[in-house]
Backbone as CSV, one residue per row, in Angstrom:
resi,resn,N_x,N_y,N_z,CA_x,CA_y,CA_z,C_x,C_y,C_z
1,UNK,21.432,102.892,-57.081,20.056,102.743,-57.511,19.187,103.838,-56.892
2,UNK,19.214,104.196,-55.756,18.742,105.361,-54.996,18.570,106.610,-55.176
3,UNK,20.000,107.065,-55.818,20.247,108.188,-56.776,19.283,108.431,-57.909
4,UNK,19.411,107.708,-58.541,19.762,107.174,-60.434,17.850,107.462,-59.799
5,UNK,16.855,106.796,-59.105,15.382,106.526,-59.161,15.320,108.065,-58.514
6,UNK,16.097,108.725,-57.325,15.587,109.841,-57.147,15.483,111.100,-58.512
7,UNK,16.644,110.767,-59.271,16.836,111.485,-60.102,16.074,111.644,-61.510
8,UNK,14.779,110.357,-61.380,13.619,110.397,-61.865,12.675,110.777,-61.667
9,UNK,12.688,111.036,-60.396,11.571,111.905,-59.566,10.701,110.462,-59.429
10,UNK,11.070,109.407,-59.264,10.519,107.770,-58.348,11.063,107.724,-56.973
11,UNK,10.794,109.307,-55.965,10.688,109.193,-54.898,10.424,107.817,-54.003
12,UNK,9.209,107.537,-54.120,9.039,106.722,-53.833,9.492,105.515,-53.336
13,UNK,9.697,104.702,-54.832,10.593,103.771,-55.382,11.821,103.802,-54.599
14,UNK,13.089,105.160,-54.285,13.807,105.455,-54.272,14.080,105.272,-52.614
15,UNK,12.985,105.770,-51.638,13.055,105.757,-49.946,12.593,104.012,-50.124
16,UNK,11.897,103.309,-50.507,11.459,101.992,-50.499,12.864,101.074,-50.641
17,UNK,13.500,101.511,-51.454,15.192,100.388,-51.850,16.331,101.400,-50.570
18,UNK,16.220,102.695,-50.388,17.086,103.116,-49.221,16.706,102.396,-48.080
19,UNK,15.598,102.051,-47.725,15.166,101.458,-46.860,15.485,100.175,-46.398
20,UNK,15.710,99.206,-47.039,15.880,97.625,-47.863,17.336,97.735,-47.561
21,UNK,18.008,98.681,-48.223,19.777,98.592,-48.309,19.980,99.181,-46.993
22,UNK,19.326,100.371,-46.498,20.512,100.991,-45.029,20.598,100.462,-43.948
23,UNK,21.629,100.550,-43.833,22.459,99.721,-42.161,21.600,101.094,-41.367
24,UNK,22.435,100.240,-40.603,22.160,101.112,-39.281,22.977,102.430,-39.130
25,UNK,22.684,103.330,-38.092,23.284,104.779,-38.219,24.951,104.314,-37.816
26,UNK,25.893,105.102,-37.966,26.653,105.233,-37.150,27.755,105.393,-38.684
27,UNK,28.878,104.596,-38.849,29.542,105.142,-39.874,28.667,104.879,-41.258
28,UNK,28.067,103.944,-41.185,27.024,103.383,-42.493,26.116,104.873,-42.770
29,UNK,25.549,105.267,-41.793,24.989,106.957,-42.020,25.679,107.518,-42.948
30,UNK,26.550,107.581,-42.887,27.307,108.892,-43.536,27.780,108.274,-44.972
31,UNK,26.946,106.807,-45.451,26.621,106.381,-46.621,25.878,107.188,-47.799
32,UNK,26.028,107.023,-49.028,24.940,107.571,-49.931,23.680,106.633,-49.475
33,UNK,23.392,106.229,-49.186,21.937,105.323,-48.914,21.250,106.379,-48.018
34,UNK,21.844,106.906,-46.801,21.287,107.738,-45.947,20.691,109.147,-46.443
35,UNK,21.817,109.941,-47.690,21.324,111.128,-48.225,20.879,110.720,-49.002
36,UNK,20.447,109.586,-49.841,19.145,109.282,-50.689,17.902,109.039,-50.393
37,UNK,17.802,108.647,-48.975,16.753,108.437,-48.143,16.253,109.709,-48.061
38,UNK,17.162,110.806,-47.470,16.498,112.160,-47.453,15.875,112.789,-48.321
39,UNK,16.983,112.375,-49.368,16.456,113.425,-50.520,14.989,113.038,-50.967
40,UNK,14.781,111.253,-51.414,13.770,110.704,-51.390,12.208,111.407,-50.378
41,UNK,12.756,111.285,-49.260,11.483,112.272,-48.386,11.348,113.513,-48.398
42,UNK,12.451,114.443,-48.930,11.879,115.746,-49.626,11.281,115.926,-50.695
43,UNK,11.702,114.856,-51.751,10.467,114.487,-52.997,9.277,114.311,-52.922
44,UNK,9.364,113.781,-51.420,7.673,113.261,-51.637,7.218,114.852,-50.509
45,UNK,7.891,115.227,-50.506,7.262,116.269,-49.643,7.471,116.529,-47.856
46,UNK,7.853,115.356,-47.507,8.222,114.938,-45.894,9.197,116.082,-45.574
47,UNK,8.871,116.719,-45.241,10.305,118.159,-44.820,10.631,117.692,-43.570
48,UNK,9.840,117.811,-42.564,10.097,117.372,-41.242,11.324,116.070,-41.153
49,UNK,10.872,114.725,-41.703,11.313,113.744,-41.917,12.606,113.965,-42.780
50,UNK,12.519,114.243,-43.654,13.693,114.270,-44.574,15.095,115.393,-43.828
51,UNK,14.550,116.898,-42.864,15.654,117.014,-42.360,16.050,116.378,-41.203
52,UNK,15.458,115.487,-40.754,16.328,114.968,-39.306,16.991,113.581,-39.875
53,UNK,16.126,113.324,-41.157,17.540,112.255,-42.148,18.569,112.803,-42.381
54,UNK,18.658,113.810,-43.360,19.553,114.673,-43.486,20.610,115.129,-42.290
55,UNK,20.359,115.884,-41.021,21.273,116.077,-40.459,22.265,114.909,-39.457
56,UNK,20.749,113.498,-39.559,21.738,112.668,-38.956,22.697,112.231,-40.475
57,UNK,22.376,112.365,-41.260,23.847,112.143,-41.677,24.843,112.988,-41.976
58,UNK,24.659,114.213,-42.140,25.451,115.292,-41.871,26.155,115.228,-40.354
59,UNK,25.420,114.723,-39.214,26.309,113.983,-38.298,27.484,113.247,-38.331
60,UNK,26.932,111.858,-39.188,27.766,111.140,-39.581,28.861,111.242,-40.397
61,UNK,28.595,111.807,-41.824,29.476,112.789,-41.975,30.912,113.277,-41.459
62,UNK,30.383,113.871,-40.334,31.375,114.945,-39.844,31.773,114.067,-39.441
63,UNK,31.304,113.048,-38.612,32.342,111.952,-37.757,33.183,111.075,-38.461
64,UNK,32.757,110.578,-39.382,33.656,109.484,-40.256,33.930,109.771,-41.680
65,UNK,33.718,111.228,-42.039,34.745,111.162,-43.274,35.132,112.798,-43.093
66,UNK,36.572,112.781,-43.931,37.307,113.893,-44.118,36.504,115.162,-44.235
67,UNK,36.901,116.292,-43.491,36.563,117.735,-44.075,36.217,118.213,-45.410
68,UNK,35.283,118.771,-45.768,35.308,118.981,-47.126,34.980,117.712,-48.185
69,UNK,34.351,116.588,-47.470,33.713,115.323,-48.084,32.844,115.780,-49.245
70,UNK,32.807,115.059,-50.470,31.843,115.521,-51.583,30.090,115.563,-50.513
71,UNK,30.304,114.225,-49.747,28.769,113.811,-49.719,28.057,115.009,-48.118
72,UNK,29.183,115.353,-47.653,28.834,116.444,-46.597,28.375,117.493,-47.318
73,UNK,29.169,117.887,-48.436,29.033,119.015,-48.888,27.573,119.160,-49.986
74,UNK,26.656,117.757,-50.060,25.603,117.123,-50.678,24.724,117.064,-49.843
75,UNK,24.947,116.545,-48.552,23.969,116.988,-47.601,23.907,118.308,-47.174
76,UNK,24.850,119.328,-47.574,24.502,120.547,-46.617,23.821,121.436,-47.670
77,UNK,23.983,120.871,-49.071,22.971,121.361,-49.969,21.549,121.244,-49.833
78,UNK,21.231,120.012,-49.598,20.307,119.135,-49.011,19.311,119.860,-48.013
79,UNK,20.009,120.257,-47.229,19.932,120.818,-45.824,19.161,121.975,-46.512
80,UNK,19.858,123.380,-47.257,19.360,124.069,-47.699,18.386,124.511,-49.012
81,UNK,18.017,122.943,-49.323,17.184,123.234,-50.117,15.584,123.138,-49.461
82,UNK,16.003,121.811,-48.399,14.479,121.670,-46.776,14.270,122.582,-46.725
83,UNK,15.218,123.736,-46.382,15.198,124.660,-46.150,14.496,126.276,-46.663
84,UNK,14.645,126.106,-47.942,13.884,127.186,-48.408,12.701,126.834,-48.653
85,UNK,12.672,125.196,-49.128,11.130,125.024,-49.305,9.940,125.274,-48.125
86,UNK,10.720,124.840,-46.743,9.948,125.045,-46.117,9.546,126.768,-45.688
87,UNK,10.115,127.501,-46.185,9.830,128.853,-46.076,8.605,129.069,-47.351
88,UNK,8.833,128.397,-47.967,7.329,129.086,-49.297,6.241,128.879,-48.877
């Protein structure tokens, strides 16, 4: 659901139900709930916020799933998109 509303641009909507559904950090991080949360706060504009979502789950990530994970490799997109925006 997180996805599917970010991918409407219902930011919003989208950090409000990540919010509701995410566990706590640790292997649950390295959930899609966590990089929807981010992505969600780069929609709305939160750069600050959205990368220290982002790299804690790019943390998590690295710790509890395989090398070369689709959703690592989603956050490190993630990562570099904070990234240029915050350069404009």
């Amino acid at each position: 659901m997180v996805h599917s509303l970010n991918g409407q641009g219902r930011h919003e909507e989208a950090l409000t139900e990540a919010r509701k559904s995410a566990p706590a950090y640790g292997q649950g991080g390295a959930d899609a709930i966590g990089l929807g949360a981010a992505t969600a706060l780069h929609g709305l504009g939160h750069r600050a916020e959205a990368e220290a979502e982002a790299r804690q789950v790019l943390a998590d990530c690295e710790k509890y799933l395989p090398p070369g994970h689709r959703r690592t490799q989603q956050t490190h997109q993630l990562l570099a998109r904070i990234t240029i925006d915050s350069l404009g």
